[in-house]
C-alpha positions as CSV (number, residue, x, y, z in Angstrom):
1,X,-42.0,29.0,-28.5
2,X,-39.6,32.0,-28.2
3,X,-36.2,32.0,-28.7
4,X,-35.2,31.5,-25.1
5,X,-36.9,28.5,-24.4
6,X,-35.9,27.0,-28.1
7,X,-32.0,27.8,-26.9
8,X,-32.6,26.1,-24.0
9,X,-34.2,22.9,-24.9
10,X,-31.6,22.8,-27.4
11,X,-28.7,22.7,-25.2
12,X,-30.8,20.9,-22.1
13,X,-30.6,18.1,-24.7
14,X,-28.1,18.4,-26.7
15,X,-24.9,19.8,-25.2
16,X,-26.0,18.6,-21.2
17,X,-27.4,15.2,-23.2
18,X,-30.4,15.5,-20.3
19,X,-33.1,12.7,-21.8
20,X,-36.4,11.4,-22.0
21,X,-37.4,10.5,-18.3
22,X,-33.9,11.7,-16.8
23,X,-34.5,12.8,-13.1
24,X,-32.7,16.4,-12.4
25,X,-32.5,18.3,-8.8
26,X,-32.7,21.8,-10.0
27,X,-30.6,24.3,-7.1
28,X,-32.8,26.9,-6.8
29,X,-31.3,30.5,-4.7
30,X,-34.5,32.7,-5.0
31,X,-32.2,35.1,-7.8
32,X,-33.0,35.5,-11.2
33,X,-31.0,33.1,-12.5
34,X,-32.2,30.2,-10.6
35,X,-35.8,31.0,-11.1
36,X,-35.6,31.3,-14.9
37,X,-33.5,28.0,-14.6
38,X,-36.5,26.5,-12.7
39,X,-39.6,27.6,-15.1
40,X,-37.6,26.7,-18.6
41,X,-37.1,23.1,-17.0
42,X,-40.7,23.1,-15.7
43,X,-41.9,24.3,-19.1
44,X,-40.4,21.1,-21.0
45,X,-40.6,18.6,-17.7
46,X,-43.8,17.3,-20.0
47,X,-41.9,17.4,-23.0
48,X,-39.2,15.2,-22.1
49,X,-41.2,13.6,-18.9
50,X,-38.4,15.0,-16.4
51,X,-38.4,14.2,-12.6
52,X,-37.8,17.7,-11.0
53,X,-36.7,18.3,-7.7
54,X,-36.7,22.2,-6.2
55,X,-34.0,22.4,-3.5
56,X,-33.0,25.7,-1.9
57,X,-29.4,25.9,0.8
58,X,-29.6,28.3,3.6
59,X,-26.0,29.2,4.1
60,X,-27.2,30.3,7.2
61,X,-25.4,34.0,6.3
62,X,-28.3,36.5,5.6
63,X,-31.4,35.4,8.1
64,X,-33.1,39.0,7.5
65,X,-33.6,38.1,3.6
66,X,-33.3,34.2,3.9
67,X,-37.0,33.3,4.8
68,X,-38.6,35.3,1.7
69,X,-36.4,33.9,-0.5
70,X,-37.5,30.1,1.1
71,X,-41.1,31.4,0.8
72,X,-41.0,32.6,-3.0
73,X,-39.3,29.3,-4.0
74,X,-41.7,27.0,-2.2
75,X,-44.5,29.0,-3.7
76,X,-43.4,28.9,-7.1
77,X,-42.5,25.1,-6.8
78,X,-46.2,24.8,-5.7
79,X,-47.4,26.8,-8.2
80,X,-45.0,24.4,-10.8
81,X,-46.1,21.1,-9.7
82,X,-42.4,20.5,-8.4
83,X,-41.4,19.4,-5.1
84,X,-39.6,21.6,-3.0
85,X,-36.9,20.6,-0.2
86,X,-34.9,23.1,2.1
87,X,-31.5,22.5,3.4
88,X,-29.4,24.7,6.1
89,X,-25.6,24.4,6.0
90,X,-23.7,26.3,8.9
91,X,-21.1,28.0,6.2
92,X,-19.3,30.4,8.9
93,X,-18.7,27.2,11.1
94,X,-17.2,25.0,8.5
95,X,-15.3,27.9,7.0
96,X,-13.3,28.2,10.2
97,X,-12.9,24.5,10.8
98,X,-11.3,24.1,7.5
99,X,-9.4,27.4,7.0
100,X,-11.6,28.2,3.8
101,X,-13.0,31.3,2.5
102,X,-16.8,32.1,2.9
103,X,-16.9,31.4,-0.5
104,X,-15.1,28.1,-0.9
105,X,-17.1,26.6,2.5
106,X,-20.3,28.0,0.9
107,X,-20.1,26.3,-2.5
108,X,-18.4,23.2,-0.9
109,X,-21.4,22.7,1.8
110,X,-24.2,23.7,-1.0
111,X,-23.0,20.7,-3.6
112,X,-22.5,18.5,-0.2
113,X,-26.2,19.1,0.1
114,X,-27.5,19.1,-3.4
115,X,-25.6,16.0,-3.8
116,X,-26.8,14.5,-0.7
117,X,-30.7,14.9,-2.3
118,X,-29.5,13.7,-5.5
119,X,-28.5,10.6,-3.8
120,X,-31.7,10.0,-1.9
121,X,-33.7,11.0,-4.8
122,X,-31.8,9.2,-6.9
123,X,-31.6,12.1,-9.4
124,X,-29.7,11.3,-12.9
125,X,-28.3,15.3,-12.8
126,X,-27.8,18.2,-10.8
127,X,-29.4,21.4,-12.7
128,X,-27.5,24.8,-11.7
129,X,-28.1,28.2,-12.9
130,X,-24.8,29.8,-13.8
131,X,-25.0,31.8,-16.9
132,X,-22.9,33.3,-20.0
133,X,-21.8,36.4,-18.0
134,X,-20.9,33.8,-14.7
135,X,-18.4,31.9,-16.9
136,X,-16.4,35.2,-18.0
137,X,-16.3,35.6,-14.5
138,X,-15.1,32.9,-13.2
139,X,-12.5,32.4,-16.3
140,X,-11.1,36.1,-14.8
141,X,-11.2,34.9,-11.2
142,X,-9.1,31.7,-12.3
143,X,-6.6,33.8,-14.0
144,X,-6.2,35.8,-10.9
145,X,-5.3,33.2,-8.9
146,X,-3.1,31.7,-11.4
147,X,-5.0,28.4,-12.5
148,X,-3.7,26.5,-15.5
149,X,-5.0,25.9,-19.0
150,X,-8.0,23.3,-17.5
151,X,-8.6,26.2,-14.7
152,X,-8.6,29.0,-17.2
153,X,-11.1,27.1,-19.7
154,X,-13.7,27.6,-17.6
155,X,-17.3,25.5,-16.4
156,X,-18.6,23.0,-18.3
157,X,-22.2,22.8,-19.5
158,X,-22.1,19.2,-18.6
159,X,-19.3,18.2,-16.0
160,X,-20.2,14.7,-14.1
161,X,-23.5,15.1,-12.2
162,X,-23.8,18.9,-12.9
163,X,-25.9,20.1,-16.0
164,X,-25.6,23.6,-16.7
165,X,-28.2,24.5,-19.3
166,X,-28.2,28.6,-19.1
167,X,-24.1,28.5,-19.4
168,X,-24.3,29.7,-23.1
169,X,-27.1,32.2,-22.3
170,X,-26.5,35.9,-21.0
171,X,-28.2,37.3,-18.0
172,X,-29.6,40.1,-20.1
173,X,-31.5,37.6,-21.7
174,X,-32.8,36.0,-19.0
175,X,-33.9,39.2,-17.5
176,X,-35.9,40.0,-20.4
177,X,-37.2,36.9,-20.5
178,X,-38.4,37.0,-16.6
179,X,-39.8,40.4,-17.0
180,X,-41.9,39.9,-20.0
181,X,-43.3,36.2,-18.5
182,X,-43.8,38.3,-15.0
183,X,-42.3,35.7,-13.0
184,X,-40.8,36.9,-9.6
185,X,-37.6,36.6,-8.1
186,X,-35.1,38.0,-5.0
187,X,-31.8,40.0,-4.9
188,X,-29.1,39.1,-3.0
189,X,-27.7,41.4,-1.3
190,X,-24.5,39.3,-0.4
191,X,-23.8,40.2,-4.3
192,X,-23.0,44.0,-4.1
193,X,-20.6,42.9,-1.0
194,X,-17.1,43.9,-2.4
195,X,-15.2,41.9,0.4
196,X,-16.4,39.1,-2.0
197,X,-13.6,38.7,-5.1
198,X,-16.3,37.3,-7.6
199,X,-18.5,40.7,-6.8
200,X,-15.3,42.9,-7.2
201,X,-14.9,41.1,-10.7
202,X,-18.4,41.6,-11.2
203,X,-18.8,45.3,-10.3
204,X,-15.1,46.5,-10.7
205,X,-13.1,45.0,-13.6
206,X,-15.0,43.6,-15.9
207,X,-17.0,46.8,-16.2
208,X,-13.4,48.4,-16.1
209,X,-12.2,45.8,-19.2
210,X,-15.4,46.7,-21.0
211,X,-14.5,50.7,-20.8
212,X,-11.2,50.8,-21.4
213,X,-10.3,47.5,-23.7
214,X,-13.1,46.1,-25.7
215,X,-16.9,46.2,-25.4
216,X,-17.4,42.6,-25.9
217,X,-14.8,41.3,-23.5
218,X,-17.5,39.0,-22.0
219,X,-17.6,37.0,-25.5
220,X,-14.0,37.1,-25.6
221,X,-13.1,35.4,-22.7
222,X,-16.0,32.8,-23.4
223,X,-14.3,32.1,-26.6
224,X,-10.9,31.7,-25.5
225,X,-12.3,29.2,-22.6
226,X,-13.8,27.3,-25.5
227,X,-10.8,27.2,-27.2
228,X,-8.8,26.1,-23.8
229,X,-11.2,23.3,-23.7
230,X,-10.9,21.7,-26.7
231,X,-7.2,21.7,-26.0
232,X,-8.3,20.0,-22.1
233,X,-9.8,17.3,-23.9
234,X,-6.8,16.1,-25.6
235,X,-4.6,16.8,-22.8
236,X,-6.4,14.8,-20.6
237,X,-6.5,11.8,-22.9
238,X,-3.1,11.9,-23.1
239,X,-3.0,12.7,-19.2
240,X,-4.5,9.4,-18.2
241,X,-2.6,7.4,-20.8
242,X,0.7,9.0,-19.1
243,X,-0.7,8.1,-15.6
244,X,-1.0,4.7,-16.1
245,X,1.8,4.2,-17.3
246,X,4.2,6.2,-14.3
247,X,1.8,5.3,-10.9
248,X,3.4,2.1,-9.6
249,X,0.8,1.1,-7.4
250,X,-1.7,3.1,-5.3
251,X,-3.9,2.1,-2.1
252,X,-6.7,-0.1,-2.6
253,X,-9.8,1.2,-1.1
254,X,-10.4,1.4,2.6
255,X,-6.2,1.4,3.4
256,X,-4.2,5.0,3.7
257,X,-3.8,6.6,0.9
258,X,-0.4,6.2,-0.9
259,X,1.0,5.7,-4.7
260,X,5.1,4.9,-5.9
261,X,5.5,7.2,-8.7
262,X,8.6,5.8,-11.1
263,X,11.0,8.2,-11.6
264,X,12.9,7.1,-14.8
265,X,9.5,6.8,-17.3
266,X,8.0,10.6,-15.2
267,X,10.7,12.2,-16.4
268,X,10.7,11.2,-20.2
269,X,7.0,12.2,-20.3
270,X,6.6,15.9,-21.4
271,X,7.0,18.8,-18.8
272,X,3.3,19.9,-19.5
273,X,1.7,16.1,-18.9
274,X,4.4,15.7,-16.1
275,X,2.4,18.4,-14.2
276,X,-0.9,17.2,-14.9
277,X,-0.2,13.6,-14.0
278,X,1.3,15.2,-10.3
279,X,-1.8,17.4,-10.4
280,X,-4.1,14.2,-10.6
281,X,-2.3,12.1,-8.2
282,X,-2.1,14.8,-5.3
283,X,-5.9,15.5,-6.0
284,X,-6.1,11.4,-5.9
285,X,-4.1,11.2,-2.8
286,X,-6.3,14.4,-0.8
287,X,-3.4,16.9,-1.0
288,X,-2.9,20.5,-1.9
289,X,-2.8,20.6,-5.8
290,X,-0.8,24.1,-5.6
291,X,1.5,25.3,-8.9
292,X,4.6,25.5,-5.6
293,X,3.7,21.6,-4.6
294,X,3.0,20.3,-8.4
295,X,6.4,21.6,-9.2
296,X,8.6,20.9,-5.8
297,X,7.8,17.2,-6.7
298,X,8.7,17.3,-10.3
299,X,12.0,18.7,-9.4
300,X,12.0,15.8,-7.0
301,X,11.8,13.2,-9.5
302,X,14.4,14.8,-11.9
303,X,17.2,15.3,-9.1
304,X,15.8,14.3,-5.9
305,X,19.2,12.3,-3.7
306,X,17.8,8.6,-2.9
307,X,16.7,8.7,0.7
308,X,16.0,12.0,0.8
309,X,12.5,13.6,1.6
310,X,9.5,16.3,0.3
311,X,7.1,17.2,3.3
312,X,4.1,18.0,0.9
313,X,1.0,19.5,3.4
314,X,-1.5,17.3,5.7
315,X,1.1,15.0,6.8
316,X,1.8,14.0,3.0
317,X,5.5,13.2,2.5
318,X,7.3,11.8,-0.4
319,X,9.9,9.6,0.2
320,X,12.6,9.9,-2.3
321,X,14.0,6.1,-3.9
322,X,16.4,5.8,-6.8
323,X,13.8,3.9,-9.2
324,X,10.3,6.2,-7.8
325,X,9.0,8.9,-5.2
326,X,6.6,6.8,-2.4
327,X,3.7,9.4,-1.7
328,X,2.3,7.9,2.4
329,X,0.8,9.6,5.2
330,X,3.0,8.3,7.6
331,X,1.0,9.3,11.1
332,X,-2.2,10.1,9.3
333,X,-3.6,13.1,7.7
334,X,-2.5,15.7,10.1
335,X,0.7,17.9,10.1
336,X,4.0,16.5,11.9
337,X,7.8,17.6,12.3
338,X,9.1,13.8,12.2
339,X,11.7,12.0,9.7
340,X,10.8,8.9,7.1
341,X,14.4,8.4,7.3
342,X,17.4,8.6,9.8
């Protein structure tokens, strides 16, 4: 066995803790990546007696290139003894319903699916493809847009339902790896669009950083994330511990969303887990986790007047009480101009 598919065993097993009869739905684009991701798993499905699945997502956004790329994948799944299923999502549609980027409906609407044919298949894991060179990516991409220490330390090989067995593995590798087994695959072309931020990354500044800062940037940034995560894993111990003990009471399920946050114990905690603990319950309670909100209702606990208000975003509003903040959806989840109090 070469060194590729030694690597990859290793972490399939170890790291994404994938085991002996574990059923994984393997997301499968047609690019490189994805088809080396398919074949490794297919060449120890009898090893470890996996269940694969082979599903491909049409976003619906490049129907010239689309079909060959749904032809190759069913082939090869043939060809692999794996079954294959096709989804279609309509990404321009849900982007404009939602106000979200292509980018951000795309991803959202291709894990709705995947996770949609875990469910029926009753999978164990989701298998995606993203390598070494995607995680310095994304780690730059979340700097940009000014995530925090969890944001900034980057995917997970294992995170929930998603496995992610090719994150310690550069492309480089993989493409050697495809050419000398001869195994086919497609180009997007939607990846040399520079409207795209994670292209402009891609093509513009990490080949930039690599130039003009240090060669090996790429390992640099995957260190640091590394780094960053250890320090996530203790944070959010001590994140949940903090939670439980400054969330009141929240909705039981099936009732409108709503919490009581007390005031006097929030504001003893530490500013860093203060911000994490808001972070979790605005995530919790399906609002806008922004840096502006996170810290408008911090400020709000430390010097918020009782009676008062904070109009957070989706009809969220905080009402302000000496002894805790009272997080309700007053008229629902949708924008209004009214008052809790008069």
């Amino acid at each position: 066995m070469s060194f590729l598919p030694r690597h990859f065993l290793d972490t399939l097993t170890s790291s994404c803790a994938v085991a002996q009869g574990d059923s994984l739905v393997v997301a499968v684009s047609g690019g490189p990546d994805s088809m080396a991701l398919l074949h490794l798993l297919a060449g120890v499905q009898g090893q470890l007696c996996l269940e694969l699945s082979a599903v491909w997502v049409d976003h619906g956004l490049r129907p010239l290139e689309t079909e060959a790329e749904r032809e190759l994948i069913a082939a090869t799944a043939a060809k692999l003894n794996v079954p294959f299923i096709s989804c279609q999502v309509d990404v321009v549609s849900f982007a404009a319903e939602h106000h979200l980027s292509i980018e951000h409906a795309a991803r959202d609407l291709r894990y709705r699916a995947l996770r949609k044919v875990a469910g029926a298949r009753q999978a164990d894991y989701i298998a995606v493809a993203h390598t070494a060179d995607d995680q310095a990516e994304e780690i730059l991409i979340r700097v940009l847009r000014g995530s925090g220490r969890k944001g900034v330390s980057g995917m997970r090989v294992r995170n929930a339902d998603l496995v992610r067995p090719l994150l310690l593995t550069e492309k480089k590798e993989l493409l050697e790896w495809l050419t000398a087994q001869k195994i086919s695959f497609c180009l997007d072309s939607s990846n040399d669009d520079p409207k795209y931020i994670r292209n402009r990354v891609r093509h513009l500044l990490l080949p930039f950083l690599e130039k003009n800062f240090d060669e090996g940037i790429g390992k640099s940034l995957r260190k640091t994330a590394d780094s960053l995560a250890m320090d996530e894993s203790l944070l959010a111990d001590l994140t949940k511990t903090a939670f439980s003990q400054v969330i009141a009471s929240r909705s039981e399920p099936g009732e409108e969303k709503s919490a009581r946050l007390l005031r006097q114990p929030f504001c003893l905690l530490h500013q860093a887990l203060q911000r994490r603990v808001v972070e979790q319950l605005l995530w919790e309670l399906g609002g806008t986790a922004s840096y502006d909100h996170i810290m408008a209702v911090c400020r709000t606990a430390a010097s918020g007047r009782n009676k008062s208000e904070l109009h957070l975003c989706r009809g969220l509003r905080v009402g302000v009480f000496r002894e805790y903040l009272e997080f309700t959806y007053p008229v629902g989840h949708t924008p209004w101009r009214g008052r809790l109090f008069t």
